[in-house]
C-alpha positions as CSV (number, residue, x, y, z in Angstrom):
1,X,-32.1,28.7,1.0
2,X,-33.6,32.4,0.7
3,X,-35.8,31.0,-2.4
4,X,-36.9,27.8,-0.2
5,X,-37.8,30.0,2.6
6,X,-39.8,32.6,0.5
7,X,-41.5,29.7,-1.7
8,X,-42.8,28.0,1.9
9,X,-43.7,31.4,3.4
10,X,-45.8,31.9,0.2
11,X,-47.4,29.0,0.6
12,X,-47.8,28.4,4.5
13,X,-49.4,32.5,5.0
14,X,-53.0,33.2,4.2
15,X,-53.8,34.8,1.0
16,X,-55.9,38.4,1.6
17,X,-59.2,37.6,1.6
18,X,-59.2,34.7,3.9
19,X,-62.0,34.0,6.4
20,X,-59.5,34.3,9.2
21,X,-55.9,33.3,9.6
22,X,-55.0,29.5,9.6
23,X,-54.0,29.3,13.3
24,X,-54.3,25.3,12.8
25,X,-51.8,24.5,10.2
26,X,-53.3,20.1,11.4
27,X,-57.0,20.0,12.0
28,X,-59.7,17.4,11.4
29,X,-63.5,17.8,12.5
30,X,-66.3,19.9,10.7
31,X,-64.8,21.7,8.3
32,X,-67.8,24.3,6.6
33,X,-70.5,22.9,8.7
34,X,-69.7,19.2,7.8
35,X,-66.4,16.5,7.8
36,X,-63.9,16.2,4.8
37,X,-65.1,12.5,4.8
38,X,-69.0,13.6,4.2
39,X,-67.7,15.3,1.0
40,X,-69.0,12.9,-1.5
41,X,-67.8,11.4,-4.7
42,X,-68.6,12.4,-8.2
43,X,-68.9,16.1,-7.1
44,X,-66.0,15.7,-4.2
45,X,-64.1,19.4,-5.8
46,X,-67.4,21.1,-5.8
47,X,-68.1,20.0,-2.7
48,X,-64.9,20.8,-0.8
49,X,-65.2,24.6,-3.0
50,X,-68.7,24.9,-1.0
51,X,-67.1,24.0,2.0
52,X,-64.1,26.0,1.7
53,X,-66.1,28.9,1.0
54,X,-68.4,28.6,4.4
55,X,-65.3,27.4,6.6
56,X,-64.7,30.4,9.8
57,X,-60.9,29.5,9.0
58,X,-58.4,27.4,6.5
59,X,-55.9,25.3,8.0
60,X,-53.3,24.2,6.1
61,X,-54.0,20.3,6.3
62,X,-57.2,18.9,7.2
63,X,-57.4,14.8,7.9
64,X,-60.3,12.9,8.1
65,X,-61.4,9.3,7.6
66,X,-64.1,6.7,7.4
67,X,-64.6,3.0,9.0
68,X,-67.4,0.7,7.0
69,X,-68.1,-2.4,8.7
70,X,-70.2,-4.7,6.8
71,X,-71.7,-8.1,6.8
72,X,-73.9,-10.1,4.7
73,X,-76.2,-13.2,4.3
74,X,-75.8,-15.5,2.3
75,X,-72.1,-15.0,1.8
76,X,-71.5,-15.0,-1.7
77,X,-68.1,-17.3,-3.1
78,X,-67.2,-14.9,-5.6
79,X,-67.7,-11.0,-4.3
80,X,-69.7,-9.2,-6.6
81,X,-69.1,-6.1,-7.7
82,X,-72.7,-4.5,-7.3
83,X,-72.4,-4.6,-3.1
84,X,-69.0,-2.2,-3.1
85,X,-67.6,0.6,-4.1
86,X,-64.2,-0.1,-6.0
87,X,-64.3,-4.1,-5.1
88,X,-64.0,-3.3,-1.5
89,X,-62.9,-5.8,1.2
90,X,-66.3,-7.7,2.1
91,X,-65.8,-7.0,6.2
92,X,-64.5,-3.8,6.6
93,X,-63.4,-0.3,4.3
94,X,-61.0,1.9,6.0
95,X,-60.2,5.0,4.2
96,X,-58.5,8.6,4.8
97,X,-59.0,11.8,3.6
98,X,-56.7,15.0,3.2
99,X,-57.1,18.1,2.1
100,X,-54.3,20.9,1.8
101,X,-55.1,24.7,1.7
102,X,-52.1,25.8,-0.3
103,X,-53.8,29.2,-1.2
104,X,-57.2,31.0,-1.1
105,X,-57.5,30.1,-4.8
106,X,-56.4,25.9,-4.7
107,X,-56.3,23.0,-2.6
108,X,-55.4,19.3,-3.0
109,X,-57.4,16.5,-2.2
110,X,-56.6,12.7,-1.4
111,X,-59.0,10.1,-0.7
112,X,-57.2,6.7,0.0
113,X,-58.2,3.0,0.7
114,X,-56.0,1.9,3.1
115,X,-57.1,-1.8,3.6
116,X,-56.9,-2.7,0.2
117,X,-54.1,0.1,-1.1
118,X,-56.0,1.5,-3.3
119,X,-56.1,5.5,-4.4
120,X,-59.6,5.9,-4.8
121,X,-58.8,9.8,-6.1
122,X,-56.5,12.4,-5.5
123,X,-56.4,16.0,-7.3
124,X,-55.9,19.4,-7.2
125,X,-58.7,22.4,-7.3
126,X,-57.7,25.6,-8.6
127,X,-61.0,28.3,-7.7
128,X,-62.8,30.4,-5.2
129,X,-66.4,30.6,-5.5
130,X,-66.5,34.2,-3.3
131,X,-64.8,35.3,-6.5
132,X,-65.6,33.4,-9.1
133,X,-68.1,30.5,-10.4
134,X,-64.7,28.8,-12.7
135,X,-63.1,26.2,-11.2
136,X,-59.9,23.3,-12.7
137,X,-59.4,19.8,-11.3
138,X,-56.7,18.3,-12.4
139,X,-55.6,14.4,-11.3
140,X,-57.9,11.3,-10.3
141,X,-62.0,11.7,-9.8
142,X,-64.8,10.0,-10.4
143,X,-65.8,11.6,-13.9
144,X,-69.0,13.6,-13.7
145,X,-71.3,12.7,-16.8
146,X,-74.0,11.3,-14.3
147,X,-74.9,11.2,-10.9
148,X,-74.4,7.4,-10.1
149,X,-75.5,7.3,-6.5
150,X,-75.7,4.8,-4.3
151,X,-78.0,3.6,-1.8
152,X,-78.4,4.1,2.2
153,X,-76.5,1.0,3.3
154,X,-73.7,-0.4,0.9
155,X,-75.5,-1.9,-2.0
156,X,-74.9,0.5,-5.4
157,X,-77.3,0.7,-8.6
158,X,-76.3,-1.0,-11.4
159,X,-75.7,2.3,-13.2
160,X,-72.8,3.0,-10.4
161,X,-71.4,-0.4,-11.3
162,X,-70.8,-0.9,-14.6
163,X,-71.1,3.1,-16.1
164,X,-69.3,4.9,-13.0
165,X,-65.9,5.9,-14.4
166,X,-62.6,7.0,-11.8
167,X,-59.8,7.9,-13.7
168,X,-57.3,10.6,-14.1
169,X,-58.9,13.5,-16.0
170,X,-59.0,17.6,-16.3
171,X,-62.1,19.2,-15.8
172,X,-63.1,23.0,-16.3
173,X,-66.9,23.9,-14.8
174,X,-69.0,26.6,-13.9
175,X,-70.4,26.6,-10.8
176,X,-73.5,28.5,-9.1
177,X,-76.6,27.7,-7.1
178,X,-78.5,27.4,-10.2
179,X,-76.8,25.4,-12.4
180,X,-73.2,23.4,-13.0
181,X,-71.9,23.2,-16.7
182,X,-68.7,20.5,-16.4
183,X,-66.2,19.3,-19.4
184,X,-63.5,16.9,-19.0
185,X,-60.7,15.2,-21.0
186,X,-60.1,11.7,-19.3
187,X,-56.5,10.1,-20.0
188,X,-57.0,6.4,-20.1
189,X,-53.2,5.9,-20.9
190,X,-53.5,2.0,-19.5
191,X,-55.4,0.8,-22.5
192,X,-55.0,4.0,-24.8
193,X,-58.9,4.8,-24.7
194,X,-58.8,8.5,-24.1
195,X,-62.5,10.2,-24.0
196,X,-64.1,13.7,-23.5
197,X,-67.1,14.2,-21.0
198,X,-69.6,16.7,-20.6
199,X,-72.7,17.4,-18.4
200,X,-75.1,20.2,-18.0
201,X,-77.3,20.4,-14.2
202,X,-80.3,22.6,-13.5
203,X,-81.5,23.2,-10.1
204,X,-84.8,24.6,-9.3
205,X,-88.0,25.4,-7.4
206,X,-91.5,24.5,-8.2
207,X,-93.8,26.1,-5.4
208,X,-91.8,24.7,-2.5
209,X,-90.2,21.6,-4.2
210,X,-86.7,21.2,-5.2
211,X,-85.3,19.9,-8.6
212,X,-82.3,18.9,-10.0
213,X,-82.1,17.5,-13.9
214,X,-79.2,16.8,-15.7
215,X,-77.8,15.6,-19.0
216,X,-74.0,13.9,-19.7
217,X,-72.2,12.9,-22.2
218,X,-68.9,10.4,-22.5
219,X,-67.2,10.1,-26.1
220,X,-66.0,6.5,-24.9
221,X,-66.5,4.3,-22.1
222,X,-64.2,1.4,-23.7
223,X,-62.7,-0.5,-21.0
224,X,-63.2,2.2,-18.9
225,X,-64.7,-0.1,-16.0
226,X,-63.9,-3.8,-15.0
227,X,-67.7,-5.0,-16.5
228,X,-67.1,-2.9,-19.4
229,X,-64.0,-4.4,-20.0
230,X,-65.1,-7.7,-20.0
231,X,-67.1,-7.5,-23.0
232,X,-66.2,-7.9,-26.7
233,X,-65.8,-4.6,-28.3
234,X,-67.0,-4.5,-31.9
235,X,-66.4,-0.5,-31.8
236,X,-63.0,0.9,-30.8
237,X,-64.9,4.1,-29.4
238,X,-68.4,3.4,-27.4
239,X,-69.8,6.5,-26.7
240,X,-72.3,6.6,-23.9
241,X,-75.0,9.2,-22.4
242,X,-76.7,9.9,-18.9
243,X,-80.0,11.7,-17.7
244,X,-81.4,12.1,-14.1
245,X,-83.9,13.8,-12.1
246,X,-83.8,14.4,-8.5
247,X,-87.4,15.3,-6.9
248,X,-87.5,16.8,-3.5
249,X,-90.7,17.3,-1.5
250,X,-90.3,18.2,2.5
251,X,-89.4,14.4,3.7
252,X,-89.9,12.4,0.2
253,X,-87.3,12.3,-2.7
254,X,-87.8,10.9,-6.1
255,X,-84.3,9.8,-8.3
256,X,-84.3,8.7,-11.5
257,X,-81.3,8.0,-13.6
258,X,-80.7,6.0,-17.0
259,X,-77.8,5.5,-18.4
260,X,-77.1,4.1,-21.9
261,X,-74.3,3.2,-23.9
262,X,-74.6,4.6,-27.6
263,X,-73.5,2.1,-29.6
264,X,-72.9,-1.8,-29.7
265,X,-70.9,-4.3,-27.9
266,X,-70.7,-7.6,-30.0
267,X,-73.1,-9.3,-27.4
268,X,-75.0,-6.7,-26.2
269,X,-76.8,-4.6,-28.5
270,X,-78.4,-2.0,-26.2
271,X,-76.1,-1.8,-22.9
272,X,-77.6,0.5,-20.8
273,X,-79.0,0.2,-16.6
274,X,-81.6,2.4,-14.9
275,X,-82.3,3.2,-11.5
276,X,-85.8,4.1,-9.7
277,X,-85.1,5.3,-6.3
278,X,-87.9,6.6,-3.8
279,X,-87.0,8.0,-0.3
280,X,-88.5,9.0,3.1
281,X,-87.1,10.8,6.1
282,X,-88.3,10.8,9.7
283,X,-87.1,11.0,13.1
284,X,-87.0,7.4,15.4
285,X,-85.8,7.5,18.6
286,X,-84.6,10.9,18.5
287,X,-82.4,10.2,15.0
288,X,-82.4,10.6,11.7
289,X,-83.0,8.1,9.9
290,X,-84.0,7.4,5.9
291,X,-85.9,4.8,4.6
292,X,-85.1,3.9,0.7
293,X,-87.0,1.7,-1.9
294,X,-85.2,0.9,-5.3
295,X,-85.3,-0.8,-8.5
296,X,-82.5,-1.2,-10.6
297,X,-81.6,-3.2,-14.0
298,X,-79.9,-3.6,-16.7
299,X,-81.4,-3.7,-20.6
300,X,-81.3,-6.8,-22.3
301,X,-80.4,-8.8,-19.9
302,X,-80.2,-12.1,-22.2
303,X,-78.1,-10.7,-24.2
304,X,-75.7,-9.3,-21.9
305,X,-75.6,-12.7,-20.0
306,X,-74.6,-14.1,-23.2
307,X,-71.3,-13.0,-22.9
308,X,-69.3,-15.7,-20.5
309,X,-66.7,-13.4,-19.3
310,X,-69.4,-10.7,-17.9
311,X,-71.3,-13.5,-16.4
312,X,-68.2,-14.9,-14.1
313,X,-68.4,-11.4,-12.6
314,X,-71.3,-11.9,-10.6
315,X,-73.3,-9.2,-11.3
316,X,-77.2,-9.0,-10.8
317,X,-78.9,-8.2,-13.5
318,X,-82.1,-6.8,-12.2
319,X,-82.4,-6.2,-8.5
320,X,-84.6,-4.8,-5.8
321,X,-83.7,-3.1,-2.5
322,X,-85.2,-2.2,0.3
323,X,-82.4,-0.2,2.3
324,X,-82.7,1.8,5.9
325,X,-79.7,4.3,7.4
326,X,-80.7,5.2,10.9
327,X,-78.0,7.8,12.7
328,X,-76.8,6.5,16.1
329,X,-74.9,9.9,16.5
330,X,-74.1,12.5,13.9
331,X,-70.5,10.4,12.6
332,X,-72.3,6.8,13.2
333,X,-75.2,5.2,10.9
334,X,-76.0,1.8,11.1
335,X,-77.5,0.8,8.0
336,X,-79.2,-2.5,6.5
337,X,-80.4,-3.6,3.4
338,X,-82.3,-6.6,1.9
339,X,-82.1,-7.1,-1.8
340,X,-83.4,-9.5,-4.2
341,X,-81.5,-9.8,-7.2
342,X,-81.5,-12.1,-10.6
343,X,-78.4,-13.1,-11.6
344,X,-79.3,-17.0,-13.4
345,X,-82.2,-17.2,-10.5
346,X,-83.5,-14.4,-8.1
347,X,-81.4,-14.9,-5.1
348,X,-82.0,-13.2,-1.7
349,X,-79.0,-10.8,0.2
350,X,-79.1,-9.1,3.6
351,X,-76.5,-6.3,4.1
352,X,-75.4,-4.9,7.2
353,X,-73.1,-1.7,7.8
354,X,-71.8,-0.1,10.6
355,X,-70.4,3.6,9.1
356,X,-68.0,5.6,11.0
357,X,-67.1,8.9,10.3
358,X,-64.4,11.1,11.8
């Protein structure tokens, strides 16, 4: 009893060094000027270290959530898997986030899909960037060899689709306002395709623009996705790299990313997707609200169409968005989208979310 009571007095008392003393040991609300559910994907740790390190005081567990309405026209038969994040239900996305302070130098993180029971990643962060720029995650993420956004309302690149990886891994970086230097190992026990990652991001300042370029790297992306799956492997490891740039200039932003996989699938000799993405950001009626224009495709599309497996998924092959997110109060966006895709023929979409953030 003695060593239970020591062991949760350890771990329920503020290490020295703390902000201020957790006098909340339940919390939700901003959290380092922002909400746990605001913290992203492919960088979530680094994200949560940032806010961490600006937070006035740690509380021992801090809940959040998010509510995604969405609707669509035409509705599609078969749901593809280009409109949502981890084949989401098509009318709503309920999800909860928690974070758990168990020392000034580590936290845990769990991000869960309730409405369709799925984990979408849940790890554990060992660093303190007041002390030092090294940081370990250890458990499920989103595997950071590219940036794989998506766009304002709920429609993702085709990069994000098919090359976006979210599997249990361990990853070591180095983290500082100029740069972030990440490698991984990522255990892919379910079909015994195991793979390394690594990516290297600048940040910097040209006169008064902002730029952010990286390079990654994935030693195998073998079923590593459901479209990747899908296709007939003639390698048993397919290595595969990613590039972007980020350009920002006062209210415009410029993203590019490409994404290619380095060697061949039987039916698709040069898989790879790119994404174009051009932003603006003003002020209507008193909000915030961003208006985004995007291309996005995949190369050699007649080849990969070839394969009748990938085709029954659904997926557009080329598409175009025009996308708006307009803030109806700092944790509500209303967002809507209009997309013209090919998949056999060019077919029209119009997406509507309703994003709730607590």
């Amino acid at each position: 009893m003695r060593i239970c009571a020591l062991f949760l007095s350890l771990i329920l008392a503020p290490a020295t060094g703390w902000a201020s003393l957790p006098n909340d040991y339940l919390y939700y609300g901003y959290y380092g000027d922002r909400l746990i559910s605001q913290s992203g994907k492919i960088n979530r740790d680094i994200t949560l270290l940032q806010m961490k390190q600006k937070a006035q005081k740690n509380p021992w567990v801090i809940v959040g959530g998010d509510a995604i309405l969405i609707a669509r026209y035409p509705k599609l038969e078969n749901k593809p898997l280009y409109l949502f994040d981890q084949l989401s239900a098509e009318l709503q996305n309920l999800r909860t986030n928690i974070m758990v302070n168990f020392s000034e130098y580590g936290f845990a993180q769990l991000n869960y899909q309730v409405n369709s029971d799925l984990l979408l990643d849940g790890f554990v962060t060992l660093g303190n960037l007041d002390r030092s720029p090294l940081f370990l995650t250890v458990g499920k993420q989103y595997i950071p060899y590219g940036d794989f956004n998506k766009f304002e309302a709920e429609v993702n690149p085709l990069n994000k689709t098919i090359f976006r990886i979210d599997k249990p891994a361990v990853t070591a970086g180095i983290f500082t306002d100029d740069y972030l230097l990440r490698a991984s190992f990522v255990d892919n026990d379910e079909y015994n395709n195991n793979a390394v990652a690594f990516s290297a991001e600048k940040r910097f300042k040209i006169r008064q623009d902002n730029w952010r370029v990286s390079a990654g790297y994935i030693s195998n992306i073998t079923d590593m996705t459901k479209p990747l799956r899908t296709l007939d492997i003639s390698h048993n490891q397919v290595p595969a790299f990613d590039t972007f740039a980020i350009y920002n200039h006062k209210q415009y932003s410029l993203r590019v990313e490409i994404t290619q996989a380095l060697k061949n699938f039987t039916y698709t000799h040069n898989l790879g997707a790119y994404n174009i993405d051009g932003q603006y950001q003003t002020t209507l009626f008193n909000r915030r609200t961003k208006f985004s224009l995007a291309v996005s495709g995949l190369y050699n599309q007649g080849q990969i169409k070839s394969d009748p497996a990938f085709d029954k998924l659904g997926l557009f092959t080329h598409q175009f968005v025009f996308s708006i997110k307009h803030r109806l109060h700092p944790q509500v966006s209303l967002g809507f989208s209009a997309l013209l895709g090919k998949q056999r023929t060019y077919q029209n979409q119009a997406i509507l979310d309703l994003v709730i953030k607590v």
